[in-house]
C-alpha positions as CSV (number, residue, x, y, z in Angstrom):
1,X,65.0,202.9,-8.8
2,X,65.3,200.7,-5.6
3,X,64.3,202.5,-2.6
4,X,67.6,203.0,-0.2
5,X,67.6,199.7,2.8
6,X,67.3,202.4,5.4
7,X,63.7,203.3,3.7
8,X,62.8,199.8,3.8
9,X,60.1,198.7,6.2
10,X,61.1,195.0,8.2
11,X,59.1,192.0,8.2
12,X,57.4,192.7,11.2
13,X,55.8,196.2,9.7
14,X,54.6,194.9,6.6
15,X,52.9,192.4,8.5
16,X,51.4,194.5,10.8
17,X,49.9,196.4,8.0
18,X,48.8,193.5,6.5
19,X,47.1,192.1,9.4
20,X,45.6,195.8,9.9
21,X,44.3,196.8,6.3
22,X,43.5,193.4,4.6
23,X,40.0,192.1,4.7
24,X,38.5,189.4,7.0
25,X,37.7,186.3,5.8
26,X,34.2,186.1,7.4
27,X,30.9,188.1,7.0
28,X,30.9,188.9,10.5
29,X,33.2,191.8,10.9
30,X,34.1,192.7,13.9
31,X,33.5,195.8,16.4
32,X,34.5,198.4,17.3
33,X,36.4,199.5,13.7
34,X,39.6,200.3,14.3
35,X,41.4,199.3,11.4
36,X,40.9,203.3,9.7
37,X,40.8,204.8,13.5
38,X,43.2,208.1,12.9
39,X,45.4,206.3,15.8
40,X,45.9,203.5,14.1
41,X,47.6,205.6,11.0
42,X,49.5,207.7,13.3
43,X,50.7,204.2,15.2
44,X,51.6,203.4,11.3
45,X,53.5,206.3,10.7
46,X,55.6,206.0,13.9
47,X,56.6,203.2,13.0
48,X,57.6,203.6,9.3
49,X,60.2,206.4,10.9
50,X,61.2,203.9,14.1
51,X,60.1,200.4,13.9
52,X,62.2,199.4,16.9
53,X,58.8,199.1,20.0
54,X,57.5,196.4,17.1
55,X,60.6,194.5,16.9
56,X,61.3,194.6,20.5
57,X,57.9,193.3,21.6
58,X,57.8,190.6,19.0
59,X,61.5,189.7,20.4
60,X,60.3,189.4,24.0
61,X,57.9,187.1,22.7
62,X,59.2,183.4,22.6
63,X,58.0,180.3,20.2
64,X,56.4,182.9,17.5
65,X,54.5,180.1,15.4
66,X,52.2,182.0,12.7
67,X,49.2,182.1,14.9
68,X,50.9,183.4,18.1
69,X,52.7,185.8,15.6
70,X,49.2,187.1,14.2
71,X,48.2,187.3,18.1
72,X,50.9,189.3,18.8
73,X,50.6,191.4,16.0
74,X,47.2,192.6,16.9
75,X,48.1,192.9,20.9
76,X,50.8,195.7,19.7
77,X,48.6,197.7,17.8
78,X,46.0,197.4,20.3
79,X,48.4,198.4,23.1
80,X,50.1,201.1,21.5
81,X,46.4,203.0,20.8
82,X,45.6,205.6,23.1
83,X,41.6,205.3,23.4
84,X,42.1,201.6,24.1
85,X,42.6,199.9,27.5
86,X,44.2,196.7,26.9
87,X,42.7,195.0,29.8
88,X,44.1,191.6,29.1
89,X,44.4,188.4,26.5
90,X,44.8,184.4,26.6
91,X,42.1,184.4,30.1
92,X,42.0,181.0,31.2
93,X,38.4,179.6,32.4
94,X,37.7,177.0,34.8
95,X,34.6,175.4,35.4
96,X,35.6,173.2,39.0
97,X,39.6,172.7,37.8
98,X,38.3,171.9,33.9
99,X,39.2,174.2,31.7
100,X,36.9,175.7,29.2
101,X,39.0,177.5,27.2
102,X,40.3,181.1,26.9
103,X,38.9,184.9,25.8
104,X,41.8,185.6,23.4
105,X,41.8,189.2,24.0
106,X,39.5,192.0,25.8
107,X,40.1,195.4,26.1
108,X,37.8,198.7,26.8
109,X,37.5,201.1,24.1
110,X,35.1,204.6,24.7
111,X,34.0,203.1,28.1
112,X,32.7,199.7,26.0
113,X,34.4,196.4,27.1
114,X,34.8,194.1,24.0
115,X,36.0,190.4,22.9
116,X,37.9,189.6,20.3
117,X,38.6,185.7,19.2
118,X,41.6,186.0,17.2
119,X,42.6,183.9,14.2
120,X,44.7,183.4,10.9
121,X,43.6,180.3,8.9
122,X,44.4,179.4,5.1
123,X,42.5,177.0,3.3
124,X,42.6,175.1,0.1
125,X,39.3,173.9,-1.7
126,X,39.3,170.3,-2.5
127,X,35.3,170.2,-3.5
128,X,32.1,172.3,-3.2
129,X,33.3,176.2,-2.7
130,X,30.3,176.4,-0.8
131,X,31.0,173.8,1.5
132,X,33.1,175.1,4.7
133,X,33.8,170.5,4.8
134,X,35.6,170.7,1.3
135,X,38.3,173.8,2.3
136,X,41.2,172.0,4.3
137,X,44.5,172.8,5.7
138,X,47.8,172.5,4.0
139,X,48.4,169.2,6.5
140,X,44.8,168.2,5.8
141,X,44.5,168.1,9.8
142,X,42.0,170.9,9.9
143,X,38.6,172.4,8.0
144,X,37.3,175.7,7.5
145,X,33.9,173.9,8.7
146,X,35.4,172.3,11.9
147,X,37.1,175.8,12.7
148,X,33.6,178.2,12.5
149,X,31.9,175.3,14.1
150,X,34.2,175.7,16.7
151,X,34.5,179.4,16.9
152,X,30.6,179.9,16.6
153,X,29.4,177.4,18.8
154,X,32.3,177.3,22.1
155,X,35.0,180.2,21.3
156,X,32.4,183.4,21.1
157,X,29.9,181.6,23.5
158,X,32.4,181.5,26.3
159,X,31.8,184.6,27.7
160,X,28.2,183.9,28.2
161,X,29.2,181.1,30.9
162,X,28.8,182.2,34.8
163,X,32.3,181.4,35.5
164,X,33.7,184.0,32.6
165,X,31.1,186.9,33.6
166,X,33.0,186.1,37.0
167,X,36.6,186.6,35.6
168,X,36.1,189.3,33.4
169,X,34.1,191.1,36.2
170,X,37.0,190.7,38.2
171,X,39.0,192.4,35.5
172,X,36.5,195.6,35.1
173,X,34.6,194.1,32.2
174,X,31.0,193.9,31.9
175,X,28.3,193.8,29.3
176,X,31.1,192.5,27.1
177,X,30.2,192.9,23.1
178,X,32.3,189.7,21.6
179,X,33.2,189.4,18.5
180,X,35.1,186.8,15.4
181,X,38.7,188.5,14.7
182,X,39.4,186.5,11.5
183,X,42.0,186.8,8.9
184,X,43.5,184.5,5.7
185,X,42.8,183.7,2.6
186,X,41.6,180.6,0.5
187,X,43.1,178.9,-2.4
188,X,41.0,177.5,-5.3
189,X,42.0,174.8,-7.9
190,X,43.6,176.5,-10.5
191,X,41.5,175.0,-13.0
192,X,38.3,176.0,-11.4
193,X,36.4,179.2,-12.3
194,X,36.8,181.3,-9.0
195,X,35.1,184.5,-10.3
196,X,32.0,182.8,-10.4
197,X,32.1,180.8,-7.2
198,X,29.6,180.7,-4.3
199,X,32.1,181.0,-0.7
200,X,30.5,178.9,1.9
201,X,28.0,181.3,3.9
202,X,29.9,182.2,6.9
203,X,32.8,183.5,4.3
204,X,32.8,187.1,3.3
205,X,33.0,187.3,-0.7
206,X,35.1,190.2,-0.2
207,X,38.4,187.8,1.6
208,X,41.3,186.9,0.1
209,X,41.4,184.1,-2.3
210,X,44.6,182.4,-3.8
211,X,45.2,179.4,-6.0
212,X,46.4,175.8,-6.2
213,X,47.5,173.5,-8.5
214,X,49.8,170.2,-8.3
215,X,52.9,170.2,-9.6
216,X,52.4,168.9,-13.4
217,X,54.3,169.1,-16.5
218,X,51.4,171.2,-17.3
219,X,52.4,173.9,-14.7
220,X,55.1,175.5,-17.7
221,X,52.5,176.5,-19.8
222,X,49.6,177.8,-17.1
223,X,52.1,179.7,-15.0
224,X,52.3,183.6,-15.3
225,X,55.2,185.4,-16.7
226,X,58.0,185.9,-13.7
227,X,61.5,186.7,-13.1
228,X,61.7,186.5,-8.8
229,X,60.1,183.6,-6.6
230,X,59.4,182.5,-2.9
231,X,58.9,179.3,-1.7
232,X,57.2,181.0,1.3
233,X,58.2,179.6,4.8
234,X,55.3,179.7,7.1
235,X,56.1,183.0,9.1
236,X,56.3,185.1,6.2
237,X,53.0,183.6,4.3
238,X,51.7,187.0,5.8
239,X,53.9,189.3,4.1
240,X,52.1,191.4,1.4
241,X,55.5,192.2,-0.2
242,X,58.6,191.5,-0.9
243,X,62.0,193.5,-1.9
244,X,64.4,192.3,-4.8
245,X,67.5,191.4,-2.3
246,X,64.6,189.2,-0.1
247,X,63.4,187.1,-3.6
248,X,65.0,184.2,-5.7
249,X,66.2,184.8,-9.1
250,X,64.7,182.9,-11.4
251,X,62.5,182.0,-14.1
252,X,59.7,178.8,-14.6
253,X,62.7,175.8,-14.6
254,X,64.6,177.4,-11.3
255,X,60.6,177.4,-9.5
256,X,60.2,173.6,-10.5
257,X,63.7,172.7,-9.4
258,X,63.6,174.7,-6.2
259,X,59.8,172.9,-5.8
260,X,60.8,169.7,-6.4
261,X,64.3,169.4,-4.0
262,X,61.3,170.6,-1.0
263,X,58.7,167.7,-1.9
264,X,61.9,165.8,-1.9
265,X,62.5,166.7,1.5
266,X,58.7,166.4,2.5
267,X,55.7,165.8,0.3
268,X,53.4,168.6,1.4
269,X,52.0,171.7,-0.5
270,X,54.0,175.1,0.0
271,X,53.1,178.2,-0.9
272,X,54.9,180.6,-3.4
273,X,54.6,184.0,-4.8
274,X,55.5,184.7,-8.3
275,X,56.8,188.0,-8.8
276,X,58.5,190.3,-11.0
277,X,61.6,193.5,-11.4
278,X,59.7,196.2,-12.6
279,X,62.6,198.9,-11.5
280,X,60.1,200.1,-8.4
281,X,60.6,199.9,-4.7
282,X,58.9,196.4,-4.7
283,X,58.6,193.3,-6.7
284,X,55.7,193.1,-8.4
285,X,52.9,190.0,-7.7
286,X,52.2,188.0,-10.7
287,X,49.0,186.4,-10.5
288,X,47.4,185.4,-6.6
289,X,49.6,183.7,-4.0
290,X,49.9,179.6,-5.3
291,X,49.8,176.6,-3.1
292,X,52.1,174.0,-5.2
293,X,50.6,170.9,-3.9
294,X,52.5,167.0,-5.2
295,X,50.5,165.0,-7.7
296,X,47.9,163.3,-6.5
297,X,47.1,165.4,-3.4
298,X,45.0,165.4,-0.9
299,X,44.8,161.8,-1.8
């Protein structure tokens, strides 16, 4: 039986969850834990019963692209935690009138001043699994390679410089522990054998991993049973799940149509979730989340 629409939890909740409880997509995880803190749950709870402070601070936020979204996300839950002191995000550094960059967000948490670099990246091998050069973004703008470089070697190594120590003293942090705040997933071919690949080293084997294949006539026969489908715009490629009302009907041929009319309107993968009516609260995933990329990409 459908759960009543008063019972259901919005967007912004299910996000929230997801961006709490789902794994990181590097080895490094970061400190302190506060994804099973007992505040965190309660925060959780409050908010199944009254999710109106989430909506309202998302709403007081203007251009909510994905990242700025998955920012915001995390700044809420941190906030509304009583043993943290949200001391401040997005600090700008200067270095003589040059910017260096920003600390994404510090706070204070059992007298403890830490740094978290925040980010949500999703990825799609085109080569080596163990090659952070072969897993590029959807727009092919972007590597998992080039972002950990990046990350490693300027983002986490900012607050080492004498002009950070400076800002963040000024803000009552010192001794600051710093740490990668990284969530996503990565999409294999769907021809490959992911249960045996090697991640690239940086990449936790425990992160989320999706599929990809081009659209085929070969696609009818590889394609998991389903009854609902998502082409998935980009600010609900978070989403962990999805209600019957919030779905497309539809079997293999509406998928392909729907598929095809958006390459017709720009050639570029998009990501979908199969799903099925099992008569519960929630549809039901069928197989991992699939990038649908057009023949002959990333060529």
């Amino acid at each position: 039986m459908a759960a009543a629409r008063q019972d259901r939890k919005p967007f912004a909740l299910r996000d929230l969850e997801w961006v709490i409880r789902s794994p990181f997509l590097l080895k490094d995880a970061p400190v302190p834990k506060l994804g099973q803190h007992a505040e965190t749950e309660a925060l959780l709870a409050r908010l199944k019963a009254d999710p109106e402070p989430l909506l309202a601070h998302l709403a007081a936020t203007s251009r909510l692209n994905l990242g700025r979204y998955f920012e915001q996300l995390v700044i809420f839950w941190l906030t509304n935690l009583p043993s943290i002191s949200l001391v401040t995000s997005n600090i700008p550094i200067f270095r003589e009138k040059r910017s260096l960059g920003e600390i994404d967000l510090a706070f204070l948490y059992e007298g403890q001043a830490y740094h978290w670099e925040l980010s949500i990246k999703f990825y799609l091998n085109i080569g080596s699994t163990e090659n952070e050069a072969d897993f590029v973004g959807p727009m092919l703008k972007d590597t998992l390679k080039r972002k950990l470089d990046r990350l490693y070697d300027h983002q986490l190594q900012l607050p080492i410089q004498q002009e950070t120590v400076i800002a963040l003293a000024e803000r009552g942090l010192k001794d600051i522990i710093s740490s990668p705040w990284v969530k996503g997933c990565l999409f294999y071919p769907r021809t490959g054998d992911n249960e045996t690949s090697i991640p690239p080293y940086r990449v936790s084997k425990d992160s989320l991993t999706g599929a990809w294949q081009d659209r085929s006539h070969n696609m009818d026969t590889s394609l998991p049973d389903f009854d609902h489908f998502l082409i998935l715009d980009k600010k609900r490629w978070l989403t962990p799940y999805f209600y019957g009302e919030e779905a497309l009907k539809g079997n293999k041929a509406a998928l392909f149509e729907a598929v095809d009319h958006a390459f017709s309107q720009r050639r570029m993968p998009y990501l979908v979730q199969l799903m099925r009516d099992d008569g519960d609260n929630i549809l039901s995933p069928q197989g991992p989340r699939l990038f649908i990329v057009p023949e002959g990409w990333p060529g």
